[in-house]
MARDO-139848 format. One record per atom (N, C-alpha, C): x, y, z. Coordinates in steps of 0.02 Angstrom, whole numbers, plus 50000, padded with zeros to 5 digits. Layout:
<bavexs>
XYZ...
</bavexs>
This chain:
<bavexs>
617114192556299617314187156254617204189356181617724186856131617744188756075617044187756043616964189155978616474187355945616774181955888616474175355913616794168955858616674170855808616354174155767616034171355684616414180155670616284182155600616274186055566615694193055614615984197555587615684204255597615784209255536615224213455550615344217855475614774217755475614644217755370614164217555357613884210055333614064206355347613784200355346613154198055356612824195155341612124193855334612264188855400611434188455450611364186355502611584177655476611204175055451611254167855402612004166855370612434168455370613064170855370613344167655397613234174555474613624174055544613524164755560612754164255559612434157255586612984152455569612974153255491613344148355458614064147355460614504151655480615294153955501615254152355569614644152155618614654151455667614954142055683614634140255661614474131655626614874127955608615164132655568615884129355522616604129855581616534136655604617094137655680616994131755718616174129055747616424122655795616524116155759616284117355722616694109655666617214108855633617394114855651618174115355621618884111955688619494113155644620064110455688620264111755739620134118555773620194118255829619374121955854618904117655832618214119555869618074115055912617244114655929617174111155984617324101355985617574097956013617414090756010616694088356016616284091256043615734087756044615254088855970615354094855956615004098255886615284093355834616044092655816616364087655774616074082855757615834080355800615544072055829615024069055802614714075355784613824074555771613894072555710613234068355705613114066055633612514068455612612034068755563611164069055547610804065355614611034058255597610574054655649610824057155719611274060455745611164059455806610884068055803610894072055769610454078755783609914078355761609784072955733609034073155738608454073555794608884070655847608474070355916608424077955930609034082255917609174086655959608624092355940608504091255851608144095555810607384095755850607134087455854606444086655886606404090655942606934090356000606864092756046606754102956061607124104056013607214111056006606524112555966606184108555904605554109755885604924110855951604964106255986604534104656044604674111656089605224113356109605174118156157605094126456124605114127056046604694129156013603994132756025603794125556025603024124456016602694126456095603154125056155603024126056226602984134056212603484137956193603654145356191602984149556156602934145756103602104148456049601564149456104601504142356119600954141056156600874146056230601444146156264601504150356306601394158656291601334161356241601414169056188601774172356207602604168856257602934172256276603514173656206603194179756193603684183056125604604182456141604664184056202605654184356189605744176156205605544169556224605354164156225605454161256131604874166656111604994162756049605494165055996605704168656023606384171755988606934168355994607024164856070607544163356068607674155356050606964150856059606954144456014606844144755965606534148155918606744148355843607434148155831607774152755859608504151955864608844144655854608704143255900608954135755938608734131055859608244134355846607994129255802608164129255724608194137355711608704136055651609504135955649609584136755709610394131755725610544125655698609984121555755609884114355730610024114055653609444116455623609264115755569609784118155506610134121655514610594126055507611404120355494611324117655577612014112155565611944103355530611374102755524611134097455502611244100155420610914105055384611154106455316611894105155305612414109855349613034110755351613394103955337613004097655376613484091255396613324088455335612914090255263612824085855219613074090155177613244096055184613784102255143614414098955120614444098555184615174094055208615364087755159615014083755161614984076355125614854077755052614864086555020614574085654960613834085854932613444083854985612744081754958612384086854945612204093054992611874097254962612004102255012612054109454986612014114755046611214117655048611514123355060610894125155081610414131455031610974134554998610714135754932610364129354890610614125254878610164119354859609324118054874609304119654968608754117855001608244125954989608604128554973608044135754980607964135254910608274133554860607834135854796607414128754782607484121454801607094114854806606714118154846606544121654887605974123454935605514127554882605874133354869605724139154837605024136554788605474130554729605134128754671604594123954690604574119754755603984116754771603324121254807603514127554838603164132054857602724132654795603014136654738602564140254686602234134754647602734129254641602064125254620601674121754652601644121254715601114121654761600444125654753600564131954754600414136254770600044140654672599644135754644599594137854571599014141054582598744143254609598134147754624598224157454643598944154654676599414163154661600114164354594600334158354573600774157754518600624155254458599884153854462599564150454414598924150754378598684149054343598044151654304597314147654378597634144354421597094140454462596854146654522595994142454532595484147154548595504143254634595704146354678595644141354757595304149854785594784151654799594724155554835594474154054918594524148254932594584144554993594894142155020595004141855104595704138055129595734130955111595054127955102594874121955109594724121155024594974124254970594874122154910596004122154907596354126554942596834126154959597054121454961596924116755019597004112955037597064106554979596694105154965596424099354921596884101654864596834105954809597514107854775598184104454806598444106454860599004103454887599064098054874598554094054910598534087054933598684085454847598194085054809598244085354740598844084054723598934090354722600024089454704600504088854716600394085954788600854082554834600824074954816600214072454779600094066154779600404064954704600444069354652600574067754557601354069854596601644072854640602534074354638602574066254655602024061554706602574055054730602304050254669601964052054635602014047654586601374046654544600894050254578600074049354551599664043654628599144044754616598674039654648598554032254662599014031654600598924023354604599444019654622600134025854655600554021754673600764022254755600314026954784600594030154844599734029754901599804027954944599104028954994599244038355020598544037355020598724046455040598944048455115599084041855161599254041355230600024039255227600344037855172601224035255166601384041055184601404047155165601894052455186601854054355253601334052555308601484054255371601914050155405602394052955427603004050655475602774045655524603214038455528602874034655583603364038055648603424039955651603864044655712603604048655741603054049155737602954055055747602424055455818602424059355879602074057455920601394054555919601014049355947600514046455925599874051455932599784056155991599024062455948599114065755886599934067455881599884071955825600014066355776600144059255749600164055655688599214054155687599084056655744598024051555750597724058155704598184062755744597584070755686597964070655628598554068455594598454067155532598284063755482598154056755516597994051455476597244055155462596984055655543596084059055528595964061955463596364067855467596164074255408596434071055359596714065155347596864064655278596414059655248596144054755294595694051755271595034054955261594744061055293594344063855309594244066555223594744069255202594834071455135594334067655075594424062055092594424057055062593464055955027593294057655074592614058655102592404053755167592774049855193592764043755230592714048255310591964050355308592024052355366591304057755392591414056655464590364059055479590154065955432589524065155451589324071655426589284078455475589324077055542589504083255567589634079955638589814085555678590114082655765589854078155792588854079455792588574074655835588834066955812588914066455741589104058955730589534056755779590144061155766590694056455792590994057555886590284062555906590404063355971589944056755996589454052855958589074048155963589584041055982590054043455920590604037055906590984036755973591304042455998591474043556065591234038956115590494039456130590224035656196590144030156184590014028656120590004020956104590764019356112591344021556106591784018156104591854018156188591784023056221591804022456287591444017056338590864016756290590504012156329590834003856313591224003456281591673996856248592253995856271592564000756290593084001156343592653999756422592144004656438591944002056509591783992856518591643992656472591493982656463592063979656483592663981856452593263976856446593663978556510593533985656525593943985756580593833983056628593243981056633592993977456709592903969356703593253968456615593523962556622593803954356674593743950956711593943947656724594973948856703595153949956773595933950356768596323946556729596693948456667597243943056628597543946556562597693944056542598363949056491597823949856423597293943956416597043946556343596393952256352596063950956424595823957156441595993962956443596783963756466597023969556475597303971456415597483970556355597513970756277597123973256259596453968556271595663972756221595443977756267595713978856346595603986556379595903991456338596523990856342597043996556312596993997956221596573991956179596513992156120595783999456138595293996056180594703999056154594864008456191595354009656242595724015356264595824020056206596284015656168596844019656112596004019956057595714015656036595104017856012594444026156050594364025856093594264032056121594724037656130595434036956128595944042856087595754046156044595694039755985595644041655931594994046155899594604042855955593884046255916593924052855954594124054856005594174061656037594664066955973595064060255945595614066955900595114069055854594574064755806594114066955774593644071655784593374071855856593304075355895593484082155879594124084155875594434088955894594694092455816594474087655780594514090555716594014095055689593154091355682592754091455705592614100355725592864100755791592834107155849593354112355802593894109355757594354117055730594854117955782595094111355844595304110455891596214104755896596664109855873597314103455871597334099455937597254093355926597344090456005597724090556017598544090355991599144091256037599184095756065599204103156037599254111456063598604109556117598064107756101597604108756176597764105156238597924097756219598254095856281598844095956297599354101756272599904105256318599794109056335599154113756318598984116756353598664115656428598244111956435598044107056484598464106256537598994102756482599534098456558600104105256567600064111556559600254117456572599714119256638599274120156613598914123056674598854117256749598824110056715598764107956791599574108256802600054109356770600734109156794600694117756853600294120256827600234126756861599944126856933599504123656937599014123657003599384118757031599534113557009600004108157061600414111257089601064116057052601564119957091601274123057146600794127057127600334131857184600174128357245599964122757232599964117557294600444114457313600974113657289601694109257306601974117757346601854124357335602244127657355601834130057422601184129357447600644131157480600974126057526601214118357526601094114557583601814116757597602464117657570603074120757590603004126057643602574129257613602424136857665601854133557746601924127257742601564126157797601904118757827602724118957801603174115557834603164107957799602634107857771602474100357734602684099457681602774092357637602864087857582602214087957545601924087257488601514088857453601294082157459601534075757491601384070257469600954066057551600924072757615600854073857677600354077057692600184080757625599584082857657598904078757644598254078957686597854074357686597094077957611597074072657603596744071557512596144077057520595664079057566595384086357586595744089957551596304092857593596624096557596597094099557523597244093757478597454092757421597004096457366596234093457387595634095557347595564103457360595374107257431595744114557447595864116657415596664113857412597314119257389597024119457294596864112557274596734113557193596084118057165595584118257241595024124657202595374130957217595834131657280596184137157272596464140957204597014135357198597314135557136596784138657086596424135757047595904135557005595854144656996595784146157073595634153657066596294159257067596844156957087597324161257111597744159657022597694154156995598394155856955597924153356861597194151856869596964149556828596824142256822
</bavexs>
């Protein structure tokens, strides 16, 4: 099959971009046509996420080929506001470019950050005088309400954390932990009814939260750790869903012993 886009010496970002313009063009694809921002926005999340599966996994040709995927996305979403006039993508790389360096006044600038964590605070700094100064913006507005609820809990954390609003070292808030646990064990054993089961699931999402602190705390992202997690038991479950196959059975047939077995098996055969 031909090669759709340009060949030569064309720059890869180029090809991408000729690539892009061919299915949105007149006789390109119908479904590519179609798309708007909002509806690739889903598509963008999704391709970010399986991303993040590929990292996490350190399968290198994995992450080669969703980066891909992902500055596609990213790639046709510029293109569709090209289109309308609004901005390409030369636009977005030098608006990137110029918020980088002045970000970044400790390498472009007379400022002294010889720490990640004096870094940091610089940023925040001048992320907060670009929306307007202090007194017009909470330093928690710029996190996305979209955004999955562990990973919006570890940013609100660290940003309030900034703030100074927050323990003085792990034991505090591994303390905060059992107390919140022990406040959830109260409610859950509640007397059965809908406002019980409210202040269960309130004081739940409260022990979330203090585990994400937790995990801040530890130098520990809780999203990346618990996909990691639900990777490995996705791992040992197969091992046992493929163990009772090889012994004629349904995974849902074999008796709860036997289940327990196959998962210390697991444990040792696949991690």
């Amino acid at each position: 099959m031909a090669d759709p886009v340009k060949t030569g010496p064309s720059r890869s970002i180029e090809r991408l971009e000729a690539l892009i313009e061919t299915l949105r063009g007149e006789n390109g694809c119908p479904w590519d046509k179609k798309q708007t921002p909002e509806t690739m926005a889903r598509y963008l999340v999704e391709e970010v996420y399986e991303l993040v599966d590929a990292i996490i996994s350190k399968d290198a040709d994995a992450v080669c080929e969703e980066a891909g995927d992902v500055l596609f996305q990213l790639l046709f979403v510029i293109n569709l506001f090209s289109e309308s006039g609004t901005f390409g993508l030369m636009d977005v790389v030098e608006k990137n470019v110029e918020k980088m360096i002045r970000r970044h006044p400790h390498v472009f600038g007379d400022v002294t950050a010889k720490t990640p964590e004096k870094v940091s605070q610089n940023w925040d700094k001048i992320k907060l005088e670009e929306k307007g100064g202090a007194g017009r913006h909470s330093v928690l507005s710029s996190i996305p309400q979209s955004l999955p609820a562990l990973l919006r809990a570890s940013m609100v954390s660290e940003r309030a954390a900034k703030t100074g609003f927050d323990w003085d070292d792990i034991s505090g808030v591994m303390a905060k932990t059992m107390e919140e646990w022990g406040e959830f064990s109260t409610e859950v054993n509640h007397p059965e009814g809908e406002s019980g089961s409210d202040r269960a699931a309130m004081e739940f999402g409260d022990i979330l939260f203090s585990m994400v602190n937790v995990a801040r705390f530890a130098r520990i992202h809780p999203e990346t750790a618990l996909i990691r997690s639900i990777h490995k038991f996705e791992k040992r479950f197969h091992y046992m869903e493929e163990k009772a196959i090889e012994a004629g059975l349904d995974i849902d047939s074999l008796p709860l012993r036997e289940m327990h077995n196959l998962w210390d098996e697991a444990k040792n055969k696949v991690g």
